[in-house]
CHARMM internal coordinates of N, CA and C (Angstrom, degrees):
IC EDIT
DIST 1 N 1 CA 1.4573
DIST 1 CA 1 C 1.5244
ANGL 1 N 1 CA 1 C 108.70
DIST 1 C 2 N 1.5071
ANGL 1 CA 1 C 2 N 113.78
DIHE 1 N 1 CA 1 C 2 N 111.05
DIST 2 N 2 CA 1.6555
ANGL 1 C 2 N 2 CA 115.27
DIHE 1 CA 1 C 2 N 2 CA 144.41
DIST 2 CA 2 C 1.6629
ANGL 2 N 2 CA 2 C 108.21
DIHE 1 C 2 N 2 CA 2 C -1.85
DIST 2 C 3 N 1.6702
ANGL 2 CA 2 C 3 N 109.55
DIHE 2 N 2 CA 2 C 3 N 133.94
DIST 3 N 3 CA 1.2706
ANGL 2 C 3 N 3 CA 121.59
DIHE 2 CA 2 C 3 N 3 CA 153.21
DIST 3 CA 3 C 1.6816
ANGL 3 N 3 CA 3 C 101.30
DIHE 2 C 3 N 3 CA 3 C -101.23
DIST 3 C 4 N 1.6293
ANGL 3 CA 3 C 4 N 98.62
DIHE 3 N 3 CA 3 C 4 N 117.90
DIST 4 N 4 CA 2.1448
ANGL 3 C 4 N 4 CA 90.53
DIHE 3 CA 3 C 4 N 4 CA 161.44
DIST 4 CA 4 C 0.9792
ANGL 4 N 4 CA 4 C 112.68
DIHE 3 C 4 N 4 CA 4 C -121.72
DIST 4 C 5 N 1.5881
ANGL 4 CA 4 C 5 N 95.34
DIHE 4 N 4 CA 4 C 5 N 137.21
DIST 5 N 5 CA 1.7562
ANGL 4 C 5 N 5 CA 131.93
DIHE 4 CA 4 C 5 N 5 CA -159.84
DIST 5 CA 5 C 1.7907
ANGL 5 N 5 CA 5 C 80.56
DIHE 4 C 5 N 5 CA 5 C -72.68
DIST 5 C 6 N 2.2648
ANGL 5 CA 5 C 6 N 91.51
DIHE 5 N 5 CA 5 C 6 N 152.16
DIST 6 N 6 CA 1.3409
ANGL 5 C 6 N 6 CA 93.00
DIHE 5 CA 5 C 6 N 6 CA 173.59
DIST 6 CA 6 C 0.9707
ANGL 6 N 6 CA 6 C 107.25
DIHE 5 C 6 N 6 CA 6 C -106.01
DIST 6 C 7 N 1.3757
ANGL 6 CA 6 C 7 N 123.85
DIHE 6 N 6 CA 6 C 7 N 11.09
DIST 7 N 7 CA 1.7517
ANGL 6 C 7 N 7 CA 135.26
DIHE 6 CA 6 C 7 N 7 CA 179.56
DIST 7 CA 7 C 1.4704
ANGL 7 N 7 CA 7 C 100.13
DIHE 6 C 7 N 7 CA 7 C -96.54
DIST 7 C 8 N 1.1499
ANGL 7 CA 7 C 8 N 117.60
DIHE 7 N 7 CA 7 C 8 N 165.16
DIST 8 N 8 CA 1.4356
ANGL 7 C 8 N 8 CA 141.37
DIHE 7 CA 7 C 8 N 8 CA 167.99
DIST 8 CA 8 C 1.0810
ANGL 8 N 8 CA 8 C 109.38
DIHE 7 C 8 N 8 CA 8 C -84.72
DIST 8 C 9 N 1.6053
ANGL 8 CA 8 C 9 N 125.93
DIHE 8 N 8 CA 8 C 9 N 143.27
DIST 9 N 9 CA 1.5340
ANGL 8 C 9 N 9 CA 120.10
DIHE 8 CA 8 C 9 N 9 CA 165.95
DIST 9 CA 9 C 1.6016
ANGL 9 N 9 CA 9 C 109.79
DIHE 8 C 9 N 9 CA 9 C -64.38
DIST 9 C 10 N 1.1436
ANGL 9 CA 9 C 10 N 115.52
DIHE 9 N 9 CA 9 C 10 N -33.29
DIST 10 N 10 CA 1.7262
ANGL 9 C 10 N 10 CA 134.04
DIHE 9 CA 9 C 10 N 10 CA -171.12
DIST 10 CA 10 C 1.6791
ANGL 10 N 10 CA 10 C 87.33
DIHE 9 C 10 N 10 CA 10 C -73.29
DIST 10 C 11 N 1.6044
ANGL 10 CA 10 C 11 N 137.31
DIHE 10 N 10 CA 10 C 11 N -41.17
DIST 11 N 11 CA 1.4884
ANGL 10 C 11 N 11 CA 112.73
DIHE 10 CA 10 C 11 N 11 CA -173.17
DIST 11 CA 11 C 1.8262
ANGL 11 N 11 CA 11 C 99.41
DIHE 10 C 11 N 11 CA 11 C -80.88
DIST 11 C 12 N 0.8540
ANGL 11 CA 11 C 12 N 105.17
DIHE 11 N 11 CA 11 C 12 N -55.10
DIST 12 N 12 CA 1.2290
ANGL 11 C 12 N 12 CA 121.80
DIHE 11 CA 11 C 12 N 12 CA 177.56
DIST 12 CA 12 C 1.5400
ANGL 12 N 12 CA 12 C 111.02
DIHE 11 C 12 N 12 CA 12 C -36.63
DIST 12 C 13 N 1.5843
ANGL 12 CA 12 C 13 N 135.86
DIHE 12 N 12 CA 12 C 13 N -42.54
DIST 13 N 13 CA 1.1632
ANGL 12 C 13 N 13 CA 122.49
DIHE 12 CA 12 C 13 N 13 CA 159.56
DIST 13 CA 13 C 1.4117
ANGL 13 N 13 CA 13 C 131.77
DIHE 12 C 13 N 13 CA 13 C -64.65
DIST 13 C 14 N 1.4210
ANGL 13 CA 13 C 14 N 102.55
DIHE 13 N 13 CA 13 C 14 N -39.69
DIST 14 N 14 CA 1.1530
ANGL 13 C 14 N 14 CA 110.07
DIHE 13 CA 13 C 14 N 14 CA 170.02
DIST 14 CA 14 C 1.5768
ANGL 14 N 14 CA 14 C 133.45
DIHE 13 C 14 N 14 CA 14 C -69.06
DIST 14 C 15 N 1.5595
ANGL 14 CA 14 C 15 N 104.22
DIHE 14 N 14 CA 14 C 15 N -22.10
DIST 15 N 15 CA 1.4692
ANGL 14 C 15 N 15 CA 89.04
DIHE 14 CA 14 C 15 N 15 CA 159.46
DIST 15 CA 15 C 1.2985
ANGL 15 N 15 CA 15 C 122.66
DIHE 14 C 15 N 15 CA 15 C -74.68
DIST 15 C 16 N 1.8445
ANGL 15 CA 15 C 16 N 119.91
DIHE 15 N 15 CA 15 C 16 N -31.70
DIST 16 N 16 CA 1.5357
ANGL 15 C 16 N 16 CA 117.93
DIHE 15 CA 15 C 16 N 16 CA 168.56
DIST 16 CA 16 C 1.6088
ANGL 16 N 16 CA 16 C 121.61
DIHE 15 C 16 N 16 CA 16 C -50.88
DIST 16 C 17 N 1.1985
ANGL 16 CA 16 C 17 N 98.30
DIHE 16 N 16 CA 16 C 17 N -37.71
DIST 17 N 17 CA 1.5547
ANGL 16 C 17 N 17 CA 94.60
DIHE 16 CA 16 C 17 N 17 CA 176.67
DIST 17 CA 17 C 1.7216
ANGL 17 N 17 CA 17 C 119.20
DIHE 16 C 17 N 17 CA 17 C -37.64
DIST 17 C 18 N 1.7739
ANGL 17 CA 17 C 18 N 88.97
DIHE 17 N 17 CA 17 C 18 N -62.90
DIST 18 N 18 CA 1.3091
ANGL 17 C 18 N 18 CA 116.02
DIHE 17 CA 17 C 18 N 18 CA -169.77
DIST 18 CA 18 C 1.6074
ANGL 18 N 18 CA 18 C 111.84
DIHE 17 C 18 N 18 CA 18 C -75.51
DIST 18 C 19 N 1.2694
ANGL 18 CA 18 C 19 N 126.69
DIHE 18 N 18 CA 18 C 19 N 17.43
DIST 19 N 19 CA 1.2046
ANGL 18 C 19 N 19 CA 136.57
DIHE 18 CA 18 C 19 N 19 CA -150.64
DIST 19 CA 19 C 1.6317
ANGL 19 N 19 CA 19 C 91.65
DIHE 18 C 19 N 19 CA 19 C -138.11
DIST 19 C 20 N 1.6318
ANGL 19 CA 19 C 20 N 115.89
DIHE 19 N 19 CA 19 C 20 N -47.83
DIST 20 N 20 CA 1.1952
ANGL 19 C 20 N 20 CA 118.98
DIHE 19 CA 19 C 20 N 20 CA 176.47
DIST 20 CA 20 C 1.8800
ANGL 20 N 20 CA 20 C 111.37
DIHE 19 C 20 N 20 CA 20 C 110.60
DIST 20 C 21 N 1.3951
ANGL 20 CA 20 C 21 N 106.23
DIHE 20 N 20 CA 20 C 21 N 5.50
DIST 21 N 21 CA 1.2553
ANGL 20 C 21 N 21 CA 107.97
DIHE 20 CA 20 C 21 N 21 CA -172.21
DIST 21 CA 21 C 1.5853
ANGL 21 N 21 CA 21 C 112.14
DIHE 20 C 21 N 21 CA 21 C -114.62
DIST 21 C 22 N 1.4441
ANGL 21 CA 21 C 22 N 110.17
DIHE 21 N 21 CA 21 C 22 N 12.07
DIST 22 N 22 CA 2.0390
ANGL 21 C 22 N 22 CA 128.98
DIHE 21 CA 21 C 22 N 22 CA 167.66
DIST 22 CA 22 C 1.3799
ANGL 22 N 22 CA 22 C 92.07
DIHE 21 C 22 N 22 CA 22 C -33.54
DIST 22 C 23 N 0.9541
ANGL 22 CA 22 C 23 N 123.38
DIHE 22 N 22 CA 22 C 23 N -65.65
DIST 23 N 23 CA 1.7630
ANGL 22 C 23 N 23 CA 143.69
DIHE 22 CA 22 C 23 N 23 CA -124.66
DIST 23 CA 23 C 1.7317
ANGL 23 N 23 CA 23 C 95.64
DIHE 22 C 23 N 23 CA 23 C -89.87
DIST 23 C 24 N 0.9302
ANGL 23 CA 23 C 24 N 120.88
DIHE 23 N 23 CA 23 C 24 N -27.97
DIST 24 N 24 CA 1.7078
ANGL 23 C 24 N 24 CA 116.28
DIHE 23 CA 23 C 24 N 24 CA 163.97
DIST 24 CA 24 C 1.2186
ANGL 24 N 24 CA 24 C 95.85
DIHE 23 C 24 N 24 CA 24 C -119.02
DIST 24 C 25 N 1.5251
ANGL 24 CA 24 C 25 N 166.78
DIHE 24 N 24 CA 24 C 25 N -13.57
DIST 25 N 25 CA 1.6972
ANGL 24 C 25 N 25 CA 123.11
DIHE 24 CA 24 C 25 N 25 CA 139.21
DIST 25 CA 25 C 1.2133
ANGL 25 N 25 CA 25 C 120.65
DIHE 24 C 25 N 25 CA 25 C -57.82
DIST 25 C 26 N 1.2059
ANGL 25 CA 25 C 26 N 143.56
DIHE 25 N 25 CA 25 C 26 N 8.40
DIST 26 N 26 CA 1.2675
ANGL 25 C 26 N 26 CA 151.28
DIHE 25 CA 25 C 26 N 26 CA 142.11
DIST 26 CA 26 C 1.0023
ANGL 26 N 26 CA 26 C 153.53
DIHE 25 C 26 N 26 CA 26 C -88.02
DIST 26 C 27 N 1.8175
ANGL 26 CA 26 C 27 N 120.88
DIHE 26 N 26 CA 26 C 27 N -25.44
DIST 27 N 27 CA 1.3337
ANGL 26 C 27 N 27 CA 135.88
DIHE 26 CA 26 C 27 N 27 CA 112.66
DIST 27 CA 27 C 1.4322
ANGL 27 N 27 CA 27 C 130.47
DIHE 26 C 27 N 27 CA 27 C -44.07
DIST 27 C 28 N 1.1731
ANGL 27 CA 27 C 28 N 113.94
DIHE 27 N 27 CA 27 C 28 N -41.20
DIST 28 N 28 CA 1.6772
ANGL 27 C 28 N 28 CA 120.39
DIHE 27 CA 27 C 28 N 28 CA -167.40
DIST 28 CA 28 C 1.5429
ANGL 28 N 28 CA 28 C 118.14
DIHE 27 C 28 N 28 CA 28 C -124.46
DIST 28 C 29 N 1.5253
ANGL 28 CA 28 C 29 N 116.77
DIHE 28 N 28 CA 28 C 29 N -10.50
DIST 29 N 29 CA 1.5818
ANGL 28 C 29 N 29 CA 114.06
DIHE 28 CA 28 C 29 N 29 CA -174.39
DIST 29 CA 29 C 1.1782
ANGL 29 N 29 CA 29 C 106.65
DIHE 28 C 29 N 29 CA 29 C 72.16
DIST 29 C 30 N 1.6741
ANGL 29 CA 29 C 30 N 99.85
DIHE 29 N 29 CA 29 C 30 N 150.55
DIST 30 N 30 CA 1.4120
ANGL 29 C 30 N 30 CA 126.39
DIHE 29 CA 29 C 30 N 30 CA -167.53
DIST 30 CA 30 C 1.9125
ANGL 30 N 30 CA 30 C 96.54
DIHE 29 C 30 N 30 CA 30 C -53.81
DIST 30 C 31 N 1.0413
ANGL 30 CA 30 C 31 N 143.36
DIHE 30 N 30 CA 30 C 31 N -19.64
DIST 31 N 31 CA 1.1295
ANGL 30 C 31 N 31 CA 154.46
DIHE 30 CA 30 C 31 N 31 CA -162.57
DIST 31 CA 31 C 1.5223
ANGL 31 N 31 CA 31 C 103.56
DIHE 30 C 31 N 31 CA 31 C -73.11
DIST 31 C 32 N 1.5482
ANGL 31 CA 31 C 32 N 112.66
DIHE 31 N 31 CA 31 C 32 N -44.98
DIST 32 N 32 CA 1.5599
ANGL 31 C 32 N 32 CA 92.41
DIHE 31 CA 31 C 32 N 32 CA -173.76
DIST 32 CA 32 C 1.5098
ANGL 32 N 32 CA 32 C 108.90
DIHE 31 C 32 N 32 CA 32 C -115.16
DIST 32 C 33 N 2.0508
ANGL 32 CA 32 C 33 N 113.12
DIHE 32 N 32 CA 32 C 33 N 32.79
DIST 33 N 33 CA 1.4791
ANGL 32 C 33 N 33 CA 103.50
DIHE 32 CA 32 C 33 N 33 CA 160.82
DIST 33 CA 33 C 1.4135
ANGL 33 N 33 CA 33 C 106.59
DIHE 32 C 33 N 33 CA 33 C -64.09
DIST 33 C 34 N 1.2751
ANGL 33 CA 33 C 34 N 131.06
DIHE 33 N 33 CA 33 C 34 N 152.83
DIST 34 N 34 CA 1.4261
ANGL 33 C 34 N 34 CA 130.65
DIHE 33 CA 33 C 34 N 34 CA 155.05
DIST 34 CA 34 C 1.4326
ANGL 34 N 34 CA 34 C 113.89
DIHE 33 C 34 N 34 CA 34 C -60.26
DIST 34 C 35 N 1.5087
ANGL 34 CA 34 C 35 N 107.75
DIHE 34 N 34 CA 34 C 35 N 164.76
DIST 35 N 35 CA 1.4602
ANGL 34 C 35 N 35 CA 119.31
DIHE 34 CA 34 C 35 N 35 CA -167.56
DIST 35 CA 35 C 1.7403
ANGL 35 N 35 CA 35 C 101.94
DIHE 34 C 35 N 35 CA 35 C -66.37
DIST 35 C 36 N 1.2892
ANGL 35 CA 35 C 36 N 98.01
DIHE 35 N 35 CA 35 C 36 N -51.81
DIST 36 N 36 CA 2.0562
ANGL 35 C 36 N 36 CA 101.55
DIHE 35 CA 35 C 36 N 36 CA 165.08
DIST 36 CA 36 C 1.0621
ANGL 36 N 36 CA 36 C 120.99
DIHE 35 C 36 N 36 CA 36 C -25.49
DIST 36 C 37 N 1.2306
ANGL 36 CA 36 C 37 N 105.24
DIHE 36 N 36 CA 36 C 37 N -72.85
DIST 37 N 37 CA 1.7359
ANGL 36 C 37 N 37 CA 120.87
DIHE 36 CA 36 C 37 N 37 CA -172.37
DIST 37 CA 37 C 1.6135
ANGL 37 N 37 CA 37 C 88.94
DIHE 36 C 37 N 37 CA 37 C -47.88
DIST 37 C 38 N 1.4603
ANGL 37 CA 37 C 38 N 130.63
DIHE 37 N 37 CA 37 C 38 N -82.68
DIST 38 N 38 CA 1.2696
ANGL 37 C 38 N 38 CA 134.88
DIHE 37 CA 37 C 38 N 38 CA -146.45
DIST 38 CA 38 C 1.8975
ANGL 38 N 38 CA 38 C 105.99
DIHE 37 C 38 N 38 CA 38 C -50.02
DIST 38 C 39 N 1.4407
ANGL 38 CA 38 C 39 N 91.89
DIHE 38 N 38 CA 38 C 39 N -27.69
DIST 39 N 39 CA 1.6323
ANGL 38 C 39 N 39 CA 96.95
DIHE 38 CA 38 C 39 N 39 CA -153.06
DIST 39 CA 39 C 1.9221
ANGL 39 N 39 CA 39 C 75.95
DIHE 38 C 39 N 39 CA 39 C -82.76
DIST 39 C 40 N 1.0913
ANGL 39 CA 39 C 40 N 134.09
DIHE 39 N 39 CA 39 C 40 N -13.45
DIST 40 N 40 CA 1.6646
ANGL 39 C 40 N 40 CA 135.67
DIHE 39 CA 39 C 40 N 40 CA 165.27
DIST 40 CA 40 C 1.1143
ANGL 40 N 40 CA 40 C 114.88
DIHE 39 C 40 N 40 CA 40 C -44.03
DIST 40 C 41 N 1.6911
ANGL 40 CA 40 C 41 N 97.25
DIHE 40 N 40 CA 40 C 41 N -76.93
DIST 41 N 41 CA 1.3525
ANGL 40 C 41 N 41 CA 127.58
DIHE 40 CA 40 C 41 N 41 CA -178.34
DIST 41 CA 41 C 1.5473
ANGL 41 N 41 CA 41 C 110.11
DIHE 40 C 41 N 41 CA 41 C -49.15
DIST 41 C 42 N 1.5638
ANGL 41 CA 41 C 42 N 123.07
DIHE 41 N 41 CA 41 C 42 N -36.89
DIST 42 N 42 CA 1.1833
ANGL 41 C 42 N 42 CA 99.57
DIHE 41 CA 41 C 42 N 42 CA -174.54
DIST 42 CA 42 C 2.1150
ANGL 42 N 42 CA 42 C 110.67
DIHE 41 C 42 N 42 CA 42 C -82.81
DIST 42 C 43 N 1.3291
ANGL 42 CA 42 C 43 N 102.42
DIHE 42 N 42 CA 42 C 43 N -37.54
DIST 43 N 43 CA 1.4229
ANGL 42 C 43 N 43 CA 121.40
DIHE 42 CA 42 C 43 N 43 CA 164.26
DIST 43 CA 43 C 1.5407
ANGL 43 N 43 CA 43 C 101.55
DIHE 42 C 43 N 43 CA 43 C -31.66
DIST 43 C 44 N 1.0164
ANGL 43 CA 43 C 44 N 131.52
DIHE 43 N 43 CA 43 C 44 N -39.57
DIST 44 N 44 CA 1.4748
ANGL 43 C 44 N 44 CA 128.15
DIHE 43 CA 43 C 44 N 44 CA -158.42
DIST 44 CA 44 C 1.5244
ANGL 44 N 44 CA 44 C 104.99
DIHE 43 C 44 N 44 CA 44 C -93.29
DIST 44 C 45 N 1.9992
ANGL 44 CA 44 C 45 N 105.56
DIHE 44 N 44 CA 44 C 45 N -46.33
DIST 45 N 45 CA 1.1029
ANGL 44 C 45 N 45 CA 109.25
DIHE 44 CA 44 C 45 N 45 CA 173.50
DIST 45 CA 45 C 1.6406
ANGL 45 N 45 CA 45 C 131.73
DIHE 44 C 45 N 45 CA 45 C -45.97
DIST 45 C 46 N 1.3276
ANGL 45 CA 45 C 46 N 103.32
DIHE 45 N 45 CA 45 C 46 N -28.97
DIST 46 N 46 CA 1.7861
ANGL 45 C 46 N 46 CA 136.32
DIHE 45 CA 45 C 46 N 46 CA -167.38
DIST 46 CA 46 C 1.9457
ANGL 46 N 46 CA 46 C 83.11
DIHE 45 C 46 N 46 CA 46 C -83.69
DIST 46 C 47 N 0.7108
ANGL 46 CA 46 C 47 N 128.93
DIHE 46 N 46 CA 46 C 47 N -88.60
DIST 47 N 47 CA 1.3755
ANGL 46 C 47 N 47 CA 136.81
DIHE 46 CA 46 C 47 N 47 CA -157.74
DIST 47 CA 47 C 1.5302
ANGL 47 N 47 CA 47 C 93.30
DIHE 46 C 47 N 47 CA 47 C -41.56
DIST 47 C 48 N 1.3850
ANGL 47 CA 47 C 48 N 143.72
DIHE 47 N 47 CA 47 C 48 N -37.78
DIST 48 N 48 CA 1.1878
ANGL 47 C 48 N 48 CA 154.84
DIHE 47 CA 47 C 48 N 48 CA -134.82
DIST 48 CA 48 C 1.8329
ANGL 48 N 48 CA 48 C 87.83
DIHE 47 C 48 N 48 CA 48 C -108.67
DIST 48 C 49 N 1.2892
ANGL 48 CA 48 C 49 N 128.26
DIHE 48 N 48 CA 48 C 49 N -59.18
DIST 49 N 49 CA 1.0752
ANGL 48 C 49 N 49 CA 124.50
DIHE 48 CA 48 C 49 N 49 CA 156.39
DIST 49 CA 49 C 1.0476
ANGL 49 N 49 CA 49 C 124.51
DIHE 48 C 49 N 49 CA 49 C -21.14
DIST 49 C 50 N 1.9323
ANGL 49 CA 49 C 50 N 107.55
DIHE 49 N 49 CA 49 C 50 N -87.56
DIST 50 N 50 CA 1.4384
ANGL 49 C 50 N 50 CA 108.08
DIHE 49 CA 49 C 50 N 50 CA -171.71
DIST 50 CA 50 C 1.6435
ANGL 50 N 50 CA 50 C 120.91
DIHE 49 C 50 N 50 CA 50 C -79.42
DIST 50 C 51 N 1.1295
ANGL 50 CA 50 C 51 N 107.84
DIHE 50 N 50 CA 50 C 51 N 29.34
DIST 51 N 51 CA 1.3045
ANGL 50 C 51 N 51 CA 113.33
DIHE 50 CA 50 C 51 N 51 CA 166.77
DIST 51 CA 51 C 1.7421
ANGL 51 N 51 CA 51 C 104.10
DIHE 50 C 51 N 51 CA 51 C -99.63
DIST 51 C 52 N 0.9060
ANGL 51 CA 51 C 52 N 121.75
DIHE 51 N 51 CA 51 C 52 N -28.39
DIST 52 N 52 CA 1.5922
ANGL 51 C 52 N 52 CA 133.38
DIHE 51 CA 51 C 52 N 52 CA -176.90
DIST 52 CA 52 C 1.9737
ANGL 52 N 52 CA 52 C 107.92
DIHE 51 C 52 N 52 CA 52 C -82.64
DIST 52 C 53 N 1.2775
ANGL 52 CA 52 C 53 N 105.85
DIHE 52 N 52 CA 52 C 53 N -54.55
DIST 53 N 53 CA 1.8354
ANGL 52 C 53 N 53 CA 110.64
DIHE 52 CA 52 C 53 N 53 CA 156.84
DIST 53 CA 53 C 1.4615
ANGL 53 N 53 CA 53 C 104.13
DIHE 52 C 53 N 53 CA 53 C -32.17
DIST 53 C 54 N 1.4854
ANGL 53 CA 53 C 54 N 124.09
DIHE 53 N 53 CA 53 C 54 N -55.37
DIST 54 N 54 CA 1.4677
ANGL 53 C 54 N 54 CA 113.09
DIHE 53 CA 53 C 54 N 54 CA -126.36
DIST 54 CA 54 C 1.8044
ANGL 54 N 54 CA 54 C 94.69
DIHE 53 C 54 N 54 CA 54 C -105.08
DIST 54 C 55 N 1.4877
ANGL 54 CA 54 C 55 N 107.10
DIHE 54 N 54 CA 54 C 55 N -14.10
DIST 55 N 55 CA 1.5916
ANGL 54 C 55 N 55 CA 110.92
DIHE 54 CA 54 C 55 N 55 CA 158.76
DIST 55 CA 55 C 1.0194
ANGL 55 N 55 CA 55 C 108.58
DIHE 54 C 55 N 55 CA 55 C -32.74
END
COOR INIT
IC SEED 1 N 1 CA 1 C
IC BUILD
C-alpha cells in the first residue's frame, strides 16, 4: 500500500527553496536532504499550519 504524504509537493518545495535546500531535491531527490534540513522543513511546515488555525 501507497504511503500519502500530508504535505504537498508545492508546500514542501517551497519551504526547501526558502530553507536553501531546492537545489539538491532537484539534483539529487528528497533522499539526499539531510535529516536537519527535513526535520526544518517539517518545523516550518507546523508553524505554517498553526499560523493558519489561529486566524
Amino acid at each position: 500500500m501507497a504511503r500519502r504524504g500530508i504535505m504537498s509537493e508545492n508546500l514542501k518545495e517551497e519551504i526547501a527553496r526558502e530553507l536553501g535546500v531546492y537545489n539538491t531535491v532537484k539534483s539529487e531527490g528528497w533522499g539526499s536532504v539531510t535529516s536537519r534540513d527535513c526535520g526544518n522543513i517539517v518545523t516550518k511546515a507546523i508553524e505554517i499550519a498553526e499560523r493558519k488555525v489561529m486566524k
